[in-house]
Structure formats: C-alpha cells, structure tokens
C-alpha positions as a Python dict, from the first residue, in 0.01 Angstrom:
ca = {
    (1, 'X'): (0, 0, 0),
    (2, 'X'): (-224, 99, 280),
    (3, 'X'): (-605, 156, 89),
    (4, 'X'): (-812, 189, 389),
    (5, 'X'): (-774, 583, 400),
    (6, 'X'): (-897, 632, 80),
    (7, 'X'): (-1234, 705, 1),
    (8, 'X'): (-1510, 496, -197),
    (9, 'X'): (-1493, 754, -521),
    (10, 'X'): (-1103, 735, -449),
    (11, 'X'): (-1099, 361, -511),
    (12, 'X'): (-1293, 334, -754),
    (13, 'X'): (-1058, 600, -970),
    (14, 'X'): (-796, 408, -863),
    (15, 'X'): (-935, 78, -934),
    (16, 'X'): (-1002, 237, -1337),
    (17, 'X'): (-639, 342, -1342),
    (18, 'X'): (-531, 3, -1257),
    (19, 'X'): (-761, -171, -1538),
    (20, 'X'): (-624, 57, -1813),
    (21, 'X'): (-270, 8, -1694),
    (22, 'X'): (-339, -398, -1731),
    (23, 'X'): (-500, -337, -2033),
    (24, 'X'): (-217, -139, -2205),
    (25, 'X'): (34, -384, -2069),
    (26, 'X'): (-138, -640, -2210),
    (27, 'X'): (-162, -511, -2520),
    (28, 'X'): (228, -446, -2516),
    (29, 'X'): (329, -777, -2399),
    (30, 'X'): (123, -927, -2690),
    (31, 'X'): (284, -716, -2958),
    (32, 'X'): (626, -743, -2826),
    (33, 'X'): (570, -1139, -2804),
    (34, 'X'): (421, -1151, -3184),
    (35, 'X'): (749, -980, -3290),
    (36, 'X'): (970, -1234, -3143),
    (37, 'X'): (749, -1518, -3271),
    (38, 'X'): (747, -1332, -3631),
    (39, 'X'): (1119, -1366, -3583),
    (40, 'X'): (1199, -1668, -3492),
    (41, 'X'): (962, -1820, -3769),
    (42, 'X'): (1133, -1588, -4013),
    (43, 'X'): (1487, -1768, -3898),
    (44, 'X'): (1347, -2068, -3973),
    (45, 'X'): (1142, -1975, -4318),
    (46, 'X'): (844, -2008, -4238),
    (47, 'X'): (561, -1794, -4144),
    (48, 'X'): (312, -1750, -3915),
    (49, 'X'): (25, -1921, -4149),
    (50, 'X'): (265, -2213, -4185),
    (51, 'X'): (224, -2271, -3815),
    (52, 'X'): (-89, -2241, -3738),
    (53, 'X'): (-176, -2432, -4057),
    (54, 'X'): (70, -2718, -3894),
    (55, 'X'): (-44, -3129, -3935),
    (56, 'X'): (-351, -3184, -3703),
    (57, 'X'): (-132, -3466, -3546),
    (58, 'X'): (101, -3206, -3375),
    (59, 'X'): (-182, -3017, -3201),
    (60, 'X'): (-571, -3181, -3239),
    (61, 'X'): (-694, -2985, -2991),
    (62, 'X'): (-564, -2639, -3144),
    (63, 'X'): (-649, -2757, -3489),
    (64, 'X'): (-1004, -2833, -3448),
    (65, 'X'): (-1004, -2510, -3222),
    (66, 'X'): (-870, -2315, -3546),
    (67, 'X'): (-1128, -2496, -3814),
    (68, 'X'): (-1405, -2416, -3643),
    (69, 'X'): (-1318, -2091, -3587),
    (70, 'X'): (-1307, -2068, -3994),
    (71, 'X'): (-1621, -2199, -4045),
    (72, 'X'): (-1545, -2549, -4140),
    (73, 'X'): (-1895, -2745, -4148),
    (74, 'X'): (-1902, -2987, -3849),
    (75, 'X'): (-2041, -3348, -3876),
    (76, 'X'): (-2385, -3328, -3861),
    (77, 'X'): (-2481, -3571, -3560),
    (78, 'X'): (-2710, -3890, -3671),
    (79, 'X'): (-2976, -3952, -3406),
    (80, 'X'): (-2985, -4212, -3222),
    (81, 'X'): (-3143, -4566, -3322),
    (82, 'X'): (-3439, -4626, -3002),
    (83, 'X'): (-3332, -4959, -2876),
    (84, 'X'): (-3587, -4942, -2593),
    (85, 'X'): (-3925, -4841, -2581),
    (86, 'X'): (-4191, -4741, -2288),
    (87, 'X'): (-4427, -5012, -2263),
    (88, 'X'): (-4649, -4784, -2116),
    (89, 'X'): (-4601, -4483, -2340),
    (90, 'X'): (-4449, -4573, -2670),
    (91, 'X'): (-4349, -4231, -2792),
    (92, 'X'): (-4084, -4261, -2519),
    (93, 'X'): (-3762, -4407, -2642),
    (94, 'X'): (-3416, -4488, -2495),
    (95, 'X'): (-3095, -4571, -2689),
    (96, 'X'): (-2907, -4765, -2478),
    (97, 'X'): (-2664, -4456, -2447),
    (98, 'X'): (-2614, -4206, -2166),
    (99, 'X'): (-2845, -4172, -1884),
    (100, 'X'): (-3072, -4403, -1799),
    (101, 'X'): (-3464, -4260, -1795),
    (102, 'X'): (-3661, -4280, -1537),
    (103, 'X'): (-3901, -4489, -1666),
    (104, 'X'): (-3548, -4766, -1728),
    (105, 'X'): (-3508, -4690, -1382),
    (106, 'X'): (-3863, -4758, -1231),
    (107, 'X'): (-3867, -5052, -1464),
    (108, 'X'): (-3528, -5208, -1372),
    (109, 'X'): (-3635, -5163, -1007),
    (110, 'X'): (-3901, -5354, -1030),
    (111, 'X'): (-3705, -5649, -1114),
    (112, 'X'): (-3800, -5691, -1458),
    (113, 'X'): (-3505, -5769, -1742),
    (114, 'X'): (-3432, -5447, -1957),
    (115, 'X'): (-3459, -5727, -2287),
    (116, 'X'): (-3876, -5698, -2260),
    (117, 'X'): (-3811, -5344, -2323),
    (118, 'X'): (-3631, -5356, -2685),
    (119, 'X'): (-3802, -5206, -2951),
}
C-alpha cells in the first residue's frame, strides 16, 4: 500500500479509520475469547469466579494482582531501625539497607571502619 500520494488530512482520516477498526476488533476478539473460556469452564463445572478465585500457589503474581485490585489492605511497611548515625549531623540516619549515603560514602573513603558509626 503505496501512502506517499495521499495527502496530510488524507492520512490522518485514514489513520482514524484504522484505530476504530483495531478497536472494534479488539473488542470482538475479547468477547468471542470470553465465550470460549465461559465454555470450557462450564465443561468442567466451574465458573469463571472459581478461577480467578484459584489457590495463590497456582498463580502469586495474578493473585496479588487480583487482591489489590479489590481493595485488600496491604501490609503497612515498618520503618526502618537507624543502625548508623552522622557523626556530624545526627538527624541523619542510615539502616544498613539499600544505598549507601553519601555521608557512608565520604566516611568509608576516608578509611575509617563503618562500626564508629552505629547508633
């Protein structure tokens, strides 16, 4: 399909058409593929809901994906417990966990053991 006669308006009608074409496909394909699903559940007794409802050990990653999607609470996250301390700022802390501050860095650099630093 040869597009370089057509003009910029031309394209861009064209390019529309195209978009609602995928779009009503899509939507098509989807249906269609739910009905076969629904079906093949049905064969076996089961429904939809059981499925997606199935143990977390068969899918974890879909059925954390589907809980929080419900509105399951999540685990709130504890802070950290400051293992390290800034000798020359206190309020700055470090756990010991993830990336190293600056101040670990400059410290560490200058030969010093990160021990004087615990809290």
């Amino acid at each position: 399909m040869d597009l370089s006669s057509h003009s910029l308006p031309e394209l861009r009608r064209l390019q529309a058409k195209v978009e609602t074409e995928i779009r009503r496909r899509s939507d098509s394909t989807r249906r269609t593929l739910l009905k076969q699903v629904q079906k093949l559940v049905a064969e076996q007794g089961l429904t939809l809901d059981d499925l997606i409802d199935a143990p977390a050990a068969a899918a974890p990653a879909k059925a954390s994906a589907t809980k929080a999607k419900r509105g399951t609470a999540k685990k709130a996250k504890t802070p950290s417990v400051i293992k390290y301390r800034n000798p020359a700022n206190p309020e700055q802390g470090w756990s010991g966990h993830g990336r190293r501050p600056q101040w670990v860095l400059d410290w560490l650099a200058q030969d010093k053991p990160l021990e004087e630093l615990a809290a």
